[in-house]
C-alpha positions as CSV (number, residue, x, y, z in Angstrom):
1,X,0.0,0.0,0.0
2,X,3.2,2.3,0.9
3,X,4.6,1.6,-2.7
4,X,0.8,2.5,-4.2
5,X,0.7,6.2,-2.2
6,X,4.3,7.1,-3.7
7,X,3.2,6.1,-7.1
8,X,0.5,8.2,-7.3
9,X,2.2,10.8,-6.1
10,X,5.1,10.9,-8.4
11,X,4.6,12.5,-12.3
12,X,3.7,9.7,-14.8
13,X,4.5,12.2,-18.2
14,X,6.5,14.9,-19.0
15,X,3.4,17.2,-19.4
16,X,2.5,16.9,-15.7
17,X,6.0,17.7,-14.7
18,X,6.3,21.0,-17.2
19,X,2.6,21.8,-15.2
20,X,4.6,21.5,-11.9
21,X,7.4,23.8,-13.0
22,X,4.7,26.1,-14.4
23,X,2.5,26.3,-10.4
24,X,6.3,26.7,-9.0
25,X,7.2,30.0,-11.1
26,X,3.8,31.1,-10.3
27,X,4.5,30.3,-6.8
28,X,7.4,32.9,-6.5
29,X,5.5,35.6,-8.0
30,X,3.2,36.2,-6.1
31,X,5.5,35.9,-3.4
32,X,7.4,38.9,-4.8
33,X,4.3,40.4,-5.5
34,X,3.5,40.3,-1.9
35,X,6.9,41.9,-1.1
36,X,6.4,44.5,-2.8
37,X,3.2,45.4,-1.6
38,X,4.8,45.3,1.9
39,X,7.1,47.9,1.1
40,X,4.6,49.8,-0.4
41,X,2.2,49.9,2.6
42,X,5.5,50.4,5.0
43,X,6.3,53.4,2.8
44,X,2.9,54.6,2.8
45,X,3.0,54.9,6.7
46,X,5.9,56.1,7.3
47,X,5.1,59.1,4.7
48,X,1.9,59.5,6.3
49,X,3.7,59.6,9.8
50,X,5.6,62.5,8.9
51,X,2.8,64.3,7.1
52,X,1.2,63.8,10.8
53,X,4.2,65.3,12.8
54,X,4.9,67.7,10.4
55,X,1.1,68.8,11.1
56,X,1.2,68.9,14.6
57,X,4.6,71.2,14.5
58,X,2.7,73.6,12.4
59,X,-0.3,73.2,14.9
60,X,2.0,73.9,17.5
61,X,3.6,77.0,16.1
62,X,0.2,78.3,15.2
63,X,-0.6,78.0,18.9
64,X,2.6,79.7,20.2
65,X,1.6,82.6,17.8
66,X,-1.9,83.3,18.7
67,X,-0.7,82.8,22.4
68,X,1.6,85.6,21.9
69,X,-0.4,88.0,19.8
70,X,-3.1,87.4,22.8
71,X,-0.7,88.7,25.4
72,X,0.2,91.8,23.0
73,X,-3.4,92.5,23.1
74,X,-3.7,92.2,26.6
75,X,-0.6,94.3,27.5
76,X,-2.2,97.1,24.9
77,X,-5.0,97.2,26.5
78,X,-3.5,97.9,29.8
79,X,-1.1,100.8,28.3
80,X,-4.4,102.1,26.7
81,X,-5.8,102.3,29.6
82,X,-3.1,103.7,31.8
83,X,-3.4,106.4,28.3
84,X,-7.0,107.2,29.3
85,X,-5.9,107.7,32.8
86,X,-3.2,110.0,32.5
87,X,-4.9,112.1,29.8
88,X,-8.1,112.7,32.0
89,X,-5.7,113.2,34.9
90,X,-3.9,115.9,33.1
91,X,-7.0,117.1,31.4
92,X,-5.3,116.8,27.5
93,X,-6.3,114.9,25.1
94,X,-2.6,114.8,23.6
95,X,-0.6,111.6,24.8
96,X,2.5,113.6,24.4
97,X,1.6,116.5,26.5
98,X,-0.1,114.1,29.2
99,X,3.2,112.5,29.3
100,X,4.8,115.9,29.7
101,X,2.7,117.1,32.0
102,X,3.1,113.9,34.2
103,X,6.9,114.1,33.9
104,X,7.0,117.7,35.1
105,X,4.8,117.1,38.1
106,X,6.6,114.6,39.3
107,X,10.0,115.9,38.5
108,X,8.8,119.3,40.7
109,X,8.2,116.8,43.4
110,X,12.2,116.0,43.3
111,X,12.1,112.8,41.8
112,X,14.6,111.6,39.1
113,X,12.5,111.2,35.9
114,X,14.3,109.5,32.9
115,X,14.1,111.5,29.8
116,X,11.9,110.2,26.5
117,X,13.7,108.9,24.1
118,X,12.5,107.3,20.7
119,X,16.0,106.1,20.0
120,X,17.5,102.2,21.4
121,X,20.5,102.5,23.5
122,X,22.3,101.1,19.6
123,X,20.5,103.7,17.5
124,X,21.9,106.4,20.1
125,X,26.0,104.4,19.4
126,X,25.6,104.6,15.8
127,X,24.2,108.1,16.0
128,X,27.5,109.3,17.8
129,X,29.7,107.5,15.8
130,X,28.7,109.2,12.9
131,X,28.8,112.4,14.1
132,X,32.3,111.8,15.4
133,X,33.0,110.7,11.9
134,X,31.5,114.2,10.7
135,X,34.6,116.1,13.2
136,X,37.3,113.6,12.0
137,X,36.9,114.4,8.2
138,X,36.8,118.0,9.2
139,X,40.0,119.0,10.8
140,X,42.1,118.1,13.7
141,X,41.6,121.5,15.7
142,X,37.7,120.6,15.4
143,X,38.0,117.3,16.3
144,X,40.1,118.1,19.5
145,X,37.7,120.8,20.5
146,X,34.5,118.4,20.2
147,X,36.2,115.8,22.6
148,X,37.3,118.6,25.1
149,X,33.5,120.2,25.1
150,X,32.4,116.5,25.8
151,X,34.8,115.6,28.0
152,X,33.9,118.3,30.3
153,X,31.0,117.3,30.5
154,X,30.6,115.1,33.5
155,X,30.1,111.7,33.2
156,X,27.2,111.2,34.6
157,X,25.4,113.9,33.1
158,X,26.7,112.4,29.7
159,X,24.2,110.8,27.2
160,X,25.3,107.3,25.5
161,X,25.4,109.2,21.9
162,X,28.0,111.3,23.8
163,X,29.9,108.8,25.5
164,X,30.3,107.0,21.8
165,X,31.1,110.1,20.4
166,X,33.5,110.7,22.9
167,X,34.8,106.9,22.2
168,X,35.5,107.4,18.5
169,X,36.9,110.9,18.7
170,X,39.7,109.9,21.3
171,X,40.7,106.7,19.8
172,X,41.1,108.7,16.7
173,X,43.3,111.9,18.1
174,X,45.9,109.3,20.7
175,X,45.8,107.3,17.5
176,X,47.3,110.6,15.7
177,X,49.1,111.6,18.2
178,X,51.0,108.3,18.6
179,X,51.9,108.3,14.7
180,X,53.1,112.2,15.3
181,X,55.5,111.3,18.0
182,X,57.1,108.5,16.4
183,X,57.2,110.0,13.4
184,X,59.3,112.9,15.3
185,X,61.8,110.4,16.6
186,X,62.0,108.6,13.4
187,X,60.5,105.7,14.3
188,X,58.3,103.0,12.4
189,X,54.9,103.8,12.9
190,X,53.0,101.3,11.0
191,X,53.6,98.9,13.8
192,X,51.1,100.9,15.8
193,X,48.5,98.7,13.4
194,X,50.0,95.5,14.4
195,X,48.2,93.1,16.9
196,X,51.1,92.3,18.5
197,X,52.3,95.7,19.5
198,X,48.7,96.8,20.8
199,X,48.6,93.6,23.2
200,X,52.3,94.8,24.4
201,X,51.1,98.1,24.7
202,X,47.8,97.7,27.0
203,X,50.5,96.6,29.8
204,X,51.2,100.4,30.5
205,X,49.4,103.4,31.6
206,X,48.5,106.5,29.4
207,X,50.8,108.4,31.3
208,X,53.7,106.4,29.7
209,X,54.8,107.8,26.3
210,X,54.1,105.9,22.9
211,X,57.3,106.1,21.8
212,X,59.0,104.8,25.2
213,X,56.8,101.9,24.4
214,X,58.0,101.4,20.9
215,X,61.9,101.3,22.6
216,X,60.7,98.5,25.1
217,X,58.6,96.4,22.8
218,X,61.6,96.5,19.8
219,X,63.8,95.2,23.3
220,X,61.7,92.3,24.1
221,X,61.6,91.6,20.2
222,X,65.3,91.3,20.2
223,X,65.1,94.3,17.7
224,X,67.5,97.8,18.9
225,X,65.5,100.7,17.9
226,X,66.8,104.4,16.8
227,X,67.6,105.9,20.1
228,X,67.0,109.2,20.4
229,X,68.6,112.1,22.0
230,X,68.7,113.0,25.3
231,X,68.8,116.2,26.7
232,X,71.1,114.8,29.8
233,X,68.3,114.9,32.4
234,X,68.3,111.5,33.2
235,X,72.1,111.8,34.6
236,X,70.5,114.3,37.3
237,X,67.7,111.5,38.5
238,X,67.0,111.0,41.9
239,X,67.9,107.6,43.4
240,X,65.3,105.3,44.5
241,X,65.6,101.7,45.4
242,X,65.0,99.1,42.2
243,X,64.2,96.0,42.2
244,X,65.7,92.9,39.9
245,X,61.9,91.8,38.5
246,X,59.1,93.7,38.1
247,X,55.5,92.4,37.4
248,X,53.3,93.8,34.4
249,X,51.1,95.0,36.8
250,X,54.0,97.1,39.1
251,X,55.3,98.1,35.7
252,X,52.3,99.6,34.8
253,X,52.2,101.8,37.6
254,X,54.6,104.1,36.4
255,X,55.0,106.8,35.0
256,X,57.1,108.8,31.9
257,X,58.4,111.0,34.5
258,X,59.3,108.0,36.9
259,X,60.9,106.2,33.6
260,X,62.8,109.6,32.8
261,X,64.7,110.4,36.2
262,X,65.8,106.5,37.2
263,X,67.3,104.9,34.2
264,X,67.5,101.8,36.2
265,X,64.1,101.6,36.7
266,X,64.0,101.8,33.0
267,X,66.4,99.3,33.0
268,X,64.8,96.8,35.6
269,X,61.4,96.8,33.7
270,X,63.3,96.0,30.6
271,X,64.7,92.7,31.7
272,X,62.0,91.6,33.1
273,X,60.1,92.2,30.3
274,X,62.0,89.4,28.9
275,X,60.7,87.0,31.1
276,X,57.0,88.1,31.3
277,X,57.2,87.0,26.9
């Protein structure tokens, strides 16, 4: 009976076993064709899944906007109201003479009232920069008179379009100066543009002479500058005790004068110079 199942089961003609061949081709077709379909739908879903969170970001943006524009309205309405208030308390019906009036009131009453300004503490900077630019295309003699009439001025009375103007105009005139002097002692100025000789120079005080700064920075360079003349002074310097090393920060509090009547403090801050590179 076991010989009779196997039989049957096996192909008898070739026909029937091209028909076997033909179901197995079909077979692997459609299991492609399922593949493919898989990867379809798995596309489909994953575009549709970022179609949904790209959705919900624009929801969320849309909320964050409304949100905001909601609180603008609110705090308008409170300013439109304090408006209301300080018109009828003034009895105007002009927001800038309420706001006068208001300001004079309580300045009569001794208190400090900040001035209007339409201006942002930037639009004020660039506002005295240019008009520092206008004095430094005009002549020096103007320039130096602008910065003197500001710099009278005191500080705290000063407005920030003053205090930039004030900036600009004497980084411009110590920047002339300091070309004038070295140019005097016939020394190289354009290394008063160089990085390296405006880090050097920030270690001293602005009591201490550009071009005594040039000498020292062309020492610790290993360079020997033009030295020029001396009237003899220094031989006539009072003595005072010196010390072998001197820090940038002792160094700095010299001054010209100090430099000028002990050459061996000159000479002290020189070498140790050296060390501080």
């Amino acid at each position: 009976m076991e010989d009779e199942i196997i039989t049957s089961d096996v192909p008898e003609t070739s026909e029937e076993v091209e028909e076997l061949e033909e179901v197995n081709i079909d077979t692997s077709k459609d299991i492609e064709t399922e593949e493919t379909q898989s990867d379809d739908i798995e596309k489909e879903i994953e575009e549709r899944a970022n179609k949904l969170f790209e959705e919900k970001v624009q929801e969320r943006l849309i909320r964050d906007r409304r949100a905001r524009e909601n609180k603008n309205k609110e705090e308008f309405r409170k300013y439109k109201y304090l408006e209301d208030i300080v018109k009828a308390g003034t009895g105007t019906n002009s927001l800038d003479e309420a706001i006068k009036e208001t300001a004079d009131f309580y300045k009569g009453n001794g208190l400090n009232i900040p001035e209007f300004n339409t201006y942002s503490e930037d639009d004020e900077k660039i506002l005295g920069q240019a008009r520092a630019n206008d004095f430094i295309n005009s002549s020096y003699e103007e320039m130096e008179a602008e910065a003197n009439r500001i710099a009278n001025i005191p500080r705290d009375k000063r407005t920030i379009r003053e205090e930039e103007e004030l900036y600009v105009l004497g980084t411009e005139l110590t920047r002339r100066n300091n070309i004038k002097e070295l140019k005097t002692k016939g020394y190289d100025t354009e290394v008063l543009e160089t990085k390296e000789f405006r880090e050097f120079s920030k270690q001293f005080n602005d009591k201490v002479d550009i071009s005594k700064i040039y000498e020292m920075y062309q020492k610790v360079n290993g360079l020997t500058p033009k030295k020029p003349s001396s009237p003899g002074s220094a031989r006539n310097s009072t003595s005072q005790e010196v010390k072998e090393y001197y820090t940038p920060e002792e160094a700095k509090r010299f001054t010209e004068e100090d430099l000028e009547r002990n050459p061996k403090l000159m000479e002290a801050i020189e070498k140790s110079m050296l060390q501080w590179k």
